[in-house]
ROKOLPA-791621 format. One record per residue (C-alpha): x, y negated, z negated. Coordinates in Angstrom, 1 decimal, m for minus. Layout:
N
xx: X&yy: Y&zz: Z;
...
***
This chain:
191
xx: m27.6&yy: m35.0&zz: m5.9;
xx: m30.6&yy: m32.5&zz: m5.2;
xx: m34.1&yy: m34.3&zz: m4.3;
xx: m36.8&yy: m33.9&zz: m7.4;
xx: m39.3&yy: m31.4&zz: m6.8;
xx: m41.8&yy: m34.4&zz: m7.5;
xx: m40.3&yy: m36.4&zz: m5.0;
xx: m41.3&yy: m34.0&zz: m2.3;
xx: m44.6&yy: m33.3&zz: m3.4;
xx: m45.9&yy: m36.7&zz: m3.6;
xx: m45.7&yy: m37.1&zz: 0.1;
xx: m47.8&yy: m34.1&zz: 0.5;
xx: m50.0&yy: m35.5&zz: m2.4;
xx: m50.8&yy: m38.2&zz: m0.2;
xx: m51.4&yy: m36.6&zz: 2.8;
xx: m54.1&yy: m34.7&zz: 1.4;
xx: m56.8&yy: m37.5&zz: 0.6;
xx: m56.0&yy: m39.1&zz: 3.9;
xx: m58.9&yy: m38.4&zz: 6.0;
xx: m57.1&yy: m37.5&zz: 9.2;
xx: m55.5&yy: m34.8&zz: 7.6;
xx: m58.8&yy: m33.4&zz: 5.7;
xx: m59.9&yy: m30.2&zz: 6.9;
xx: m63.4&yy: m30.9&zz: 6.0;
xx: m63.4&yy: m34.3&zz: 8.1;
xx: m62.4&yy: m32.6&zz: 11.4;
xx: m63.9&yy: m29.1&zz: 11.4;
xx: m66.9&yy: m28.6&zz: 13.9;
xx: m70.0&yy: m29.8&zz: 12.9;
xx: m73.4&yy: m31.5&zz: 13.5;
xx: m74.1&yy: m34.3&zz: 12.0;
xx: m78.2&yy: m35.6&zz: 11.5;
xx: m80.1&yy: m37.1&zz: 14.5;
xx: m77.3&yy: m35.5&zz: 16.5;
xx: m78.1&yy: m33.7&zz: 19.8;
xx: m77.2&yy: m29.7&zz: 20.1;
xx: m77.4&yy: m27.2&zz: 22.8;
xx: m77.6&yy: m24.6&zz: 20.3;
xx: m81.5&yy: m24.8&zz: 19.7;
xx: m84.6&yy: m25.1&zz: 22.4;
xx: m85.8&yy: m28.4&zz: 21.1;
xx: m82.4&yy: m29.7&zz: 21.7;
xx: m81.9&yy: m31.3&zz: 17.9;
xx: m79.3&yy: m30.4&zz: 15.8;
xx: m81.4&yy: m31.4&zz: 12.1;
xx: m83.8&yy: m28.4&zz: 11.5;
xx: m87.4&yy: m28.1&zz: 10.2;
xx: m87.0&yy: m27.3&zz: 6.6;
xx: m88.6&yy: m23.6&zz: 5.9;
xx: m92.2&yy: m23.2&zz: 4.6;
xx: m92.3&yy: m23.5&zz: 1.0;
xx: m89.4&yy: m25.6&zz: 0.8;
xx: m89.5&yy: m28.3&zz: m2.1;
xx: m87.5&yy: m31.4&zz: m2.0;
xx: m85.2&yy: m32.6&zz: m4.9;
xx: m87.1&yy: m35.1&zz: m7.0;
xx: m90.7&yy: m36.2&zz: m7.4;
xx: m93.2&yy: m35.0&zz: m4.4;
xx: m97.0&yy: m34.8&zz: m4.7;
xx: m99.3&yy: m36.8&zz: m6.8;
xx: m97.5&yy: m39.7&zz: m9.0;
xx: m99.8&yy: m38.8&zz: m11.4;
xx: m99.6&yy: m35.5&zz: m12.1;
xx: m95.4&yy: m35.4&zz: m11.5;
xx: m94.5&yy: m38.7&zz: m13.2;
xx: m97.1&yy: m39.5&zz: m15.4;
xx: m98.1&yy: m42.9&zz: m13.9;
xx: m101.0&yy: m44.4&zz: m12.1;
xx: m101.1&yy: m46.3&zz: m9.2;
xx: m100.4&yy: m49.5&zz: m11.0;
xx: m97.0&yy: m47.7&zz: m12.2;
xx: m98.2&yy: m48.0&zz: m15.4;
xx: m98.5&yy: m44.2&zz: m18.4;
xx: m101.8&yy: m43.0&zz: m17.7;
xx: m103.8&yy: m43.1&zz: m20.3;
xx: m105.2&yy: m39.4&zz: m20.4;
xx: m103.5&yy: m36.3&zz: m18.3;
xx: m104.4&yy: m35.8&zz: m14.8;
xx: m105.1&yy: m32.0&zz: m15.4;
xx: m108.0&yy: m30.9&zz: m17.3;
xx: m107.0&yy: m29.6&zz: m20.9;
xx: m108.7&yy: m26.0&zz: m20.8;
xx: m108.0&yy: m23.2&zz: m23.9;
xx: m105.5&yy: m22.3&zz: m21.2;
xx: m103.4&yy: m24.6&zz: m20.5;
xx: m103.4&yy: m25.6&zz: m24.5;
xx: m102.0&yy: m22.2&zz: m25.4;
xx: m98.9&yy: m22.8&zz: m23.0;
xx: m98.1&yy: m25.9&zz: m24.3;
xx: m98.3&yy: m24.3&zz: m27.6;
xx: m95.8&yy: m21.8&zz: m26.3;
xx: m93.9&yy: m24.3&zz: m24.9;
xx: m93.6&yy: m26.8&zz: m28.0;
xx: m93.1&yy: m23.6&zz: m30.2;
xx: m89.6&yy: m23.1&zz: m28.1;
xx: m88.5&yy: m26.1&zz: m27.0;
xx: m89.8&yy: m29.1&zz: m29.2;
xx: m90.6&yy: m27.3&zz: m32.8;
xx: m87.2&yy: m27.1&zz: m33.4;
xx: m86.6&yy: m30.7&zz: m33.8;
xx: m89.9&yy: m32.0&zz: m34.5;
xx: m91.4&yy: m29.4&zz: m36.6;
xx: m94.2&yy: m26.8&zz: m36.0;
xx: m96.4&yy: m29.2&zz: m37.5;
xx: m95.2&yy: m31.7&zz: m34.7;
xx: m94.1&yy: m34.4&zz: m38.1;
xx: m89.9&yy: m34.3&zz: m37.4;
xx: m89.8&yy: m31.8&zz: m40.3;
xx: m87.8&yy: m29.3&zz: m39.4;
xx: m84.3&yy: m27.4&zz: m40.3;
xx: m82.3&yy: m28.8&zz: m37.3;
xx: m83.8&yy: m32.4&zz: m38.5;
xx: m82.7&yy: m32.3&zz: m42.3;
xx: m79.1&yy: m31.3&zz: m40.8;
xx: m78.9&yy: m34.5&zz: m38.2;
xx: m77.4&yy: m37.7&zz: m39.8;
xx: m77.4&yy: m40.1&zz: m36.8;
xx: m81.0&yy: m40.2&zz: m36.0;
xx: m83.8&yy: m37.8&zz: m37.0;
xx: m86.5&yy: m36.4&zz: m34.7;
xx: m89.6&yy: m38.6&zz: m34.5;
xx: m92.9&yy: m38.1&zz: m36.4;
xx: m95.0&yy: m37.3&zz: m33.5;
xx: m98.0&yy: m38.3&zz: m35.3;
xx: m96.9&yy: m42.0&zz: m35.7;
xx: m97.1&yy: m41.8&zz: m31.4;
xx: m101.8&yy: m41.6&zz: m31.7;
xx: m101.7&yy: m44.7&zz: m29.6;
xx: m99.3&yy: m44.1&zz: m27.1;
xx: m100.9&yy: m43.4&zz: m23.9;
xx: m100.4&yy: m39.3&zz: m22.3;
xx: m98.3&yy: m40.6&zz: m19.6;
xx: m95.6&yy: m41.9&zz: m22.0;
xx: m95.8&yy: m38.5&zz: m23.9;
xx: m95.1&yy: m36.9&zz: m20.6;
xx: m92.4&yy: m39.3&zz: m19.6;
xx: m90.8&yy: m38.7&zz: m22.7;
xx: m90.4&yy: m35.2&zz: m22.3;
xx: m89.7&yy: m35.4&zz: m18.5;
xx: m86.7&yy: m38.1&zz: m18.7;
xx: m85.9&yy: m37.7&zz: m22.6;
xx: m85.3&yy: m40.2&zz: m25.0;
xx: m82.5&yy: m41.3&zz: m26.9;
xx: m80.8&yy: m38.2&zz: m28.8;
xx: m83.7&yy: m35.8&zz: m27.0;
xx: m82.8&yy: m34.7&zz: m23.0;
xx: m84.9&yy: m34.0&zz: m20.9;
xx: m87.2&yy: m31.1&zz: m20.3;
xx: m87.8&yy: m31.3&zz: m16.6;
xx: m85.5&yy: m28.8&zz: m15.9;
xx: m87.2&yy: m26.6&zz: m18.0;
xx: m90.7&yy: m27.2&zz: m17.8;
xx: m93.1&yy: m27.3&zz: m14.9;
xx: m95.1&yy: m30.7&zz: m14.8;
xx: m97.9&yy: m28.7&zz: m15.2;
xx: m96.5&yy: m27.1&zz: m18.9;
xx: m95.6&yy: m30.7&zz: m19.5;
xx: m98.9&yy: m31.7&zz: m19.1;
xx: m99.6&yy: m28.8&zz: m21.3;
xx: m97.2&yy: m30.0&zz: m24.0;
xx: m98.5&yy: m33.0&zz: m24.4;
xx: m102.1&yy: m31.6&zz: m25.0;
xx: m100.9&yy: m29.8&zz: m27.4;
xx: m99.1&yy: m32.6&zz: m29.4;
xx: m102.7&yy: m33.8&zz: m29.2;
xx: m104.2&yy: m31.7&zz: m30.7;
xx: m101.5&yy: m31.5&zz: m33.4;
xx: m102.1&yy: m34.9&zz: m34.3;
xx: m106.0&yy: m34.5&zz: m33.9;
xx: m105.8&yy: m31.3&zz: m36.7;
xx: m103.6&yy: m33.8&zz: m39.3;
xx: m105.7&yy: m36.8&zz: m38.7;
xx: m109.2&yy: m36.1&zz: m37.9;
xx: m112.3&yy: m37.3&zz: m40.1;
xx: m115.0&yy: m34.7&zz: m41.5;
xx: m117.3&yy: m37.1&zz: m39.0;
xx: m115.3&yy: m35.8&zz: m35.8;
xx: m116.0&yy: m31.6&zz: m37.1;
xx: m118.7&yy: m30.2&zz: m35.7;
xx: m121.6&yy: m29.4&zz: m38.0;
xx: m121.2&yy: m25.4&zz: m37.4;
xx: m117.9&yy: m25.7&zz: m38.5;
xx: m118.2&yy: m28.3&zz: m41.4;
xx: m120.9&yy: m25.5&zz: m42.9;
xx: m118.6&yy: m22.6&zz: m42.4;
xx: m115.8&yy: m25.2&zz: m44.4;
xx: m118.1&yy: m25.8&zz: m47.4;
xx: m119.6&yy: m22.2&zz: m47.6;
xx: m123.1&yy: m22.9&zz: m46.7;
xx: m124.2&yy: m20.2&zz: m44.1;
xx: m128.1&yy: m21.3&zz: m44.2;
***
């Protein structure tokens, strides 16, 4: 009787998650903390380059997460909301959000008529929803949406969520909150 191909490889199989036979376990290397004659300062863990950013949230809680000190959505963004910084969150809603949740920002959109398990939210039903949450939102995601972090710089966030603002601002303002330049140039009277 001739021994099963399997039979001889499952030894082998083995073998190769055992630790003492791992290449990777027992190749030369230093480990953090550890001495090493290799560098003057006699450390073996390395200052990281100039310019080098850490994975995850660094800097101000605020402007990266969206929080305040209390932990708590801020209530306004931490960034000042200049003609700027509204057109790149234009930009920025136009490519990645409009698509779900409409130019107009109201979940009216082609990709929403076509989704049966849950439709894009109205983002004008979120007025009272602090900024912080907004930004939240679009930095972790939210049920069906993912997130955008990967995409967008906190700052564009930032700008994002000023321009949802003003989205809902243009669909839900009063005649009181228009200036009175503009409210003549609406009715025609140029006085």
């Amino acid at each position: 009787m001739t021994p099963r191909p399997v039979a001889l490889l499952l030894p082998l199989a083995l073998l190769a998650g055992c630790p003492a036979y791992d290449p990777m376990q027992r190749q030369p290397k230093y480990k953090s903390y550890q001495s090493s004659e290799f560098h003057a300062d006699g450390l073996a863990m390395r200052t990281p380059p100039a310019g080098t950013v850490p994975y995850g949230s660094v800097g101000d809680p605020a402007l990266q997460q969206g929080v305040g000190e209390d932990g708590k959505p801020l209530a306004q963004a931490p960034v000042p909301l200049n003609p700027k910084l509204l057109a790149t969150g234009r930009k920025k809603f136009d490519i990645h959000c409009a698509v779900c949740h409409g130019m107009a920002g109201d979940g009216q959109s082609q990709v929403a008529l076509n989704m049966s398990l849950r439709r894009p939210a109205n983002l004008h039903l979120y007025r009272d929803v602090p900024d912080g949450y907004l930004f939240q939102v679009i930095s972790k995601g939210f049920g069906l949406m993912p997130s955008y972090a990967g995409e967008l710089t906190p700052e564009e966030r930032w700008g994002v969520v000023g321009y949802v603002r003003a989205l809902q601002l243009s669909q839900h303002a009063s005649a009181t909150q228009v200036p009175p330049e503009t409210m003549q140039k609406l009715q025609g009277d140029t006085r």
